[in-house]
NULOZA-948324 format. One record per residue: x, y, z of N, C-alpha, C in turn; residue number from 1. Coordinates in steps of 0.05 Angstrom, whole numbers, plus 5000, padded with zeros to 4 digits. Layout:
! NULOZA-948324
(r (X; Y; Z); (X; Y; Z); (X; Y; Z); NUM)
...
END
This chain:
! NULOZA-948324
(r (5017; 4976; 5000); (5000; 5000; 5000); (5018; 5025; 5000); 1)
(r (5006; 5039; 4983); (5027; 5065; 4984); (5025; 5082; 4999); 2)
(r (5042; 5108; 5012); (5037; 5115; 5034); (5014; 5138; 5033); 3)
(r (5005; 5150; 5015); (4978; 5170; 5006); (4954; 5147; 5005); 4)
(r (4958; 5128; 5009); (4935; 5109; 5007); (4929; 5098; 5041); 5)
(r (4948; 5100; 5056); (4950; 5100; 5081); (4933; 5123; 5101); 6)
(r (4918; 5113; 5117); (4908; 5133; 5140); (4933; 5143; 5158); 7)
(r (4933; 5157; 5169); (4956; 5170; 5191); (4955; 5165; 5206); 8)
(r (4963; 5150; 5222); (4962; 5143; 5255); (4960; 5168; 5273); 9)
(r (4980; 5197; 5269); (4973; 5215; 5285); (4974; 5240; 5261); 10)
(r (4966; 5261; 5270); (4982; 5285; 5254); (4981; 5304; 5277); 11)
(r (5010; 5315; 5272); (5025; 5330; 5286); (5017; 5359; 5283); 12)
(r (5016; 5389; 5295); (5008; 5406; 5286); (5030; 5417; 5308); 13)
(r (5044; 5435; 5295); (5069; 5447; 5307); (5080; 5477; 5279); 14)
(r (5081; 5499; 5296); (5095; 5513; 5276); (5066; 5522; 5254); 15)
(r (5050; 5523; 5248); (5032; 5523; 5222); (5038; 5498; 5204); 16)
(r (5047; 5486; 5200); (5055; 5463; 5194); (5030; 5446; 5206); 17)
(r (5028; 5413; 5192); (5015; 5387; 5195); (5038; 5361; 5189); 18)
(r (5036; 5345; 5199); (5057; 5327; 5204); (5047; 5304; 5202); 19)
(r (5041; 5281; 5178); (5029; 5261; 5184); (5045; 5239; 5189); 20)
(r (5035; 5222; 5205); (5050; 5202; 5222); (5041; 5180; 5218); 21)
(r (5057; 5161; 5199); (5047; 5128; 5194); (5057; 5109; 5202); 22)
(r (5044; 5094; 5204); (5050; 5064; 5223); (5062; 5043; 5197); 23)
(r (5097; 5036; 5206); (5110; 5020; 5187); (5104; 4990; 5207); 24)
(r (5105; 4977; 5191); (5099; 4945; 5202); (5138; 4934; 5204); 25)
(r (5144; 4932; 5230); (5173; 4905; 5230); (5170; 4882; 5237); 26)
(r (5177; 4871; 5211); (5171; 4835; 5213); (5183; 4818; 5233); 27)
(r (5210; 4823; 5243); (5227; 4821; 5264); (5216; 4815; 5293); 28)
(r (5202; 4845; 5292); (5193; 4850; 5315); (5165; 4838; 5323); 29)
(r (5157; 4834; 5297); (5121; 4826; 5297); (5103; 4850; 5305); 30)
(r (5109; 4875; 5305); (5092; 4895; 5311); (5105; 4931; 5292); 31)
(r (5082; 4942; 5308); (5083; 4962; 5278); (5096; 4991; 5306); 32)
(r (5104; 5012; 5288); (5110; 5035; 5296); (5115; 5062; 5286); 33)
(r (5108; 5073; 5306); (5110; 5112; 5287); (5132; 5118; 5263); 34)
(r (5126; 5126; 5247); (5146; 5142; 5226); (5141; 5161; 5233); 35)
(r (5167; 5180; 5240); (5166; 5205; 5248); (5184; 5220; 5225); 36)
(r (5183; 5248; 5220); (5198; 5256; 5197); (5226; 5253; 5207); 37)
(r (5245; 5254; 5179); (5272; 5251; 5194); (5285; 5285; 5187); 38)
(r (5286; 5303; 5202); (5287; 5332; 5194); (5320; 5343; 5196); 39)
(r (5336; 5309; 5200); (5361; 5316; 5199); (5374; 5313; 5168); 40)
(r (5351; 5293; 5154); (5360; 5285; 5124); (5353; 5306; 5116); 41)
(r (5324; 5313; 5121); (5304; 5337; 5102); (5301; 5356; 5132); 42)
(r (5314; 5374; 5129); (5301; 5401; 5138); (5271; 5407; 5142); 43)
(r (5266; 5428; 5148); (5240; 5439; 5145); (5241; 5465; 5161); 44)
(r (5220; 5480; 5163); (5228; 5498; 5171); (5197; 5513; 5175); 45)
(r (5194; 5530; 5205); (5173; 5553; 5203); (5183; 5577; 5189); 46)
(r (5154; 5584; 5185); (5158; 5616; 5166); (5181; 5636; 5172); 47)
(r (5181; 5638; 5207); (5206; 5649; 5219); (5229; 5638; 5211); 48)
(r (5233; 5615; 5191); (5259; 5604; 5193); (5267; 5588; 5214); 49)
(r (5255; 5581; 5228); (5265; 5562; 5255); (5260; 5535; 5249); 50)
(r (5281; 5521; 5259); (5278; 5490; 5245); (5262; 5476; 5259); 51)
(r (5245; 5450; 5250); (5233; 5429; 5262); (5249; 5413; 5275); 52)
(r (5244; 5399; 5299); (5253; 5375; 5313); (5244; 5356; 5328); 53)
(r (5251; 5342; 5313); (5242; 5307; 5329); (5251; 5312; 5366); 54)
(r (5228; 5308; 5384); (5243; 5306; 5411); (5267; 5286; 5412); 55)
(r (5255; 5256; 5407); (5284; 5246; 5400); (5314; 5243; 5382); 56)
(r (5308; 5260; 5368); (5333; 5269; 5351); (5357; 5275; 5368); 57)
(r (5383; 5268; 5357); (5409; 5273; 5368); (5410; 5303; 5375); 58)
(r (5416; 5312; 5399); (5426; 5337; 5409); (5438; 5350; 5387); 59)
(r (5447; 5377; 5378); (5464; 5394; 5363); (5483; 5402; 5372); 60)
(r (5505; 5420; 5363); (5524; 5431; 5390); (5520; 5448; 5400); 61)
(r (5490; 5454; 5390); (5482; 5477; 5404); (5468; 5479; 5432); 62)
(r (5462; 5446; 5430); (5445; 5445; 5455); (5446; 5460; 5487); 63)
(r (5438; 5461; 5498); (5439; 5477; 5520); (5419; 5456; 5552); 64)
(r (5418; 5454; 5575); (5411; 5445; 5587); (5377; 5466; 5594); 65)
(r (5361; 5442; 5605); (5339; 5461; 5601); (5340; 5477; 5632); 66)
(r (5354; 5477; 5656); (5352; 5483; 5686); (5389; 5490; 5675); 67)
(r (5383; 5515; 5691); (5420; 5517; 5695); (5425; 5494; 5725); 68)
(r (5453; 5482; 5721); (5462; 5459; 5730); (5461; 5443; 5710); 69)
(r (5437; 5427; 5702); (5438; 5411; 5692); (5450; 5397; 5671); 70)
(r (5460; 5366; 5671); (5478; 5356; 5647); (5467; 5366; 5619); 71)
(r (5487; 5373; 5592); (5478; 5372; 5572); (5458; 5354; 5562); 72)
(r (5430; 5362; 5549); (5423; 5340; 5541); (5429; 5325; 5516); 73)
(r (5424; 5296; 5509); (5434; 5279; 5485); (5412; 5275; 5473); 74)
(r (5383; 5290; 5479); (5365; 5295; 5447); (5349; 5310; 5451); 75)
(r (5346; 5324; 5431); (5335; 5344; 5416); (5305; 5355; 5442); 76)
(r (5288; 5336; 5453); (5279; 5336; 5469); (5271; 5346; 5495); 77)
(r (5298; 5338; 5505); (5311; 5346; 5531); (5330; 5384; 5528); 78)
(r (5327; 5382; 5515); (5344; 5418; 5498); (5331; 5433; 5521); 79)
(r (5343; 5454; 5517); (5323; 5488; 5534); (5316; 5497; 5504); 80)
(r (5326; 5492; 5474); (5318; 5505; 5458); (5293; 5497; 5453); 81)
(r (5281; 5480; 5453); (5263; 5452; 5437); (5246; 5468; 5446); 82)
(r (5220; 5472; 5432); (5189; 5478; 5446); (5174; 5470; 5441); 83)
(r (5155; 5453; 5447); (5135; 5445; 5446); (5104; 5457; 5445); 84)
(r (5094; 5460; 5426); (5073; 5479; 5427); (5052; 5470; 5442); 85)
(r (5040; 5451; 5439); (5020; 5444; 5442); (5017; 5431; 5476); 86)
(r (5039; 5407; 5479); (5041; 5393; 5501); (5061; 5387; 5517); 87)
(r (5071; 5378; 5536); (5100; 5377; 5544); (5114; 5339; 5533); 88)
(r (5092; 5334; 5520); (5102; 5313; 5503); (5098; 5311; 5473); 89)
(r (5095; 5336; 5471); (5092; 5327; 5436); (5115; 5324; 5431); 90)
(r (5114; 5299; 5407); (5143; 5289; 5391); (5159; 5305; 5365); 91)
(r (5143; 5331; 5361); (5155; 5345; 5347); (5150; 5378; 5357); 92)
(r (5176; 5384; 5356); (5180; 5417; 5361); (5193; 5435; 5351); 93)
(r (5199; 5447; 5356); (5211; 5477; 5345); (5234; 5484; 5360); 94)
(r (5257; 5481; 5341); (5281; 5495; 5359); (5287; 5523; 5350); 95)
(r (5289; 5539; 5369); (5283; 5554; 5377); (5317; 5583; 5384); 96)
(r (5335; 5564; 5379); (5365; 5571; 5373); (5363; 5583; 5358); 97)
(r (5375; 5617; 5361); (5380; 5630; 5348); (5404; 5625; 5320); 98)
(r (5428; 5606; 5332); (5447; 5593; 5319); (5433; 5584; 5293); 99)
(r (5418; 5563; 5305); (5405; 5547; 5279); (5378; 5559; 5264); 100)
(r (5371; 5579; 5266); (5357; 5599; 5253); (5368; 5602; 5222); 101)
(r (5341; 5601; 5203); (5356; 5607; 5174); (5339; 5639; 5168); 102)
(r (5348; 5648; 5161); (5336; 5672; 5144); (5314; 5667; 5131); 103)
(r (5282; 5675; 5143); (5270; 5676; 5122); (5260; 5671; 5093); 104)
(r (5256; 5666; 5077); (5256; 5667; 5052); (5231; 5693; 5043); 105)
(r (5234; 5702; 5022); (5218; 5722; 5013); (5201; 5711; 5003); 106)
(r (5179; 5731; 4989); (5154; 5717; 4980); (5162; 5711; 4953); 107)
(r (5184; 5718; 4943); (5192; 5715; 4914); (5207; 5689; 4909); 108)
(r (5234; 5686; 4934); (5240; 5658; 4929); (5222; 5635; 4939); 109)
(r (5199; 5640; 4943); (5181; 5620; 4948); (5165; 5610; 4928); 110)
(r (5156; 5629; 4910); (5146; 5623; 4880); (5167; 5614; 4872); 111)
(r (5200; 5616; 4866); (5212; 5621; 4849); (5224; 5586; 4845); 112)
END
């Protein structure tokens, strides 16, 4: 079945953005699980330019601890940048690093 022929197990709403989330079957395992986007292969980005992130995605070097003291965290998740719009568990957020900030795009290179 192809994946537009598939229902979505969840959709994500983060950023103005929609995020659909499908259930891959592992034969291995005998059970099925989330496909989450991978936004380290493919980018993405809010209108602001601020990138998308998987909570569990690998930390950046930008990461930062979310409590001063606390150890660096090792994903994307655990960050002080990461935000979560909606819930303190949604699986996709918005980092929020000025570092990793892209410029905008205009309304022209968006047609273009």
């Amino acid at each position: 079945m192809r994946q537009e022929e598939k229902q979505p197990y969840k959709v994500c709403r983060v950023g103005g953005h929609s995020f659909y989330i499908y259930l891959e079957y592992d034969e291995q395992l005998d059970e099925s699980y989330p496909v989450y986007p991978d936004f380290e292969q493919h980018p993405d980005y809010t209108a602001e330019g601020r990138p998308f992130a998987t909570a569990e995605q690998e930390s950046c070097s930008c990461r930062k601890p979310k409590a001063a003291g606390e150890a660096l965290p090792g994903d994307c998740g655990g960050c002080g940048w990461f935000y979560r719009e909606q819930t303190p568990y949604d699986p996709i957020g918005i980092c929020l690093c000025d570092a990793r900030r892209r410029k905008p795009r205009s309304q022209r290179e968006e047609t273009a």
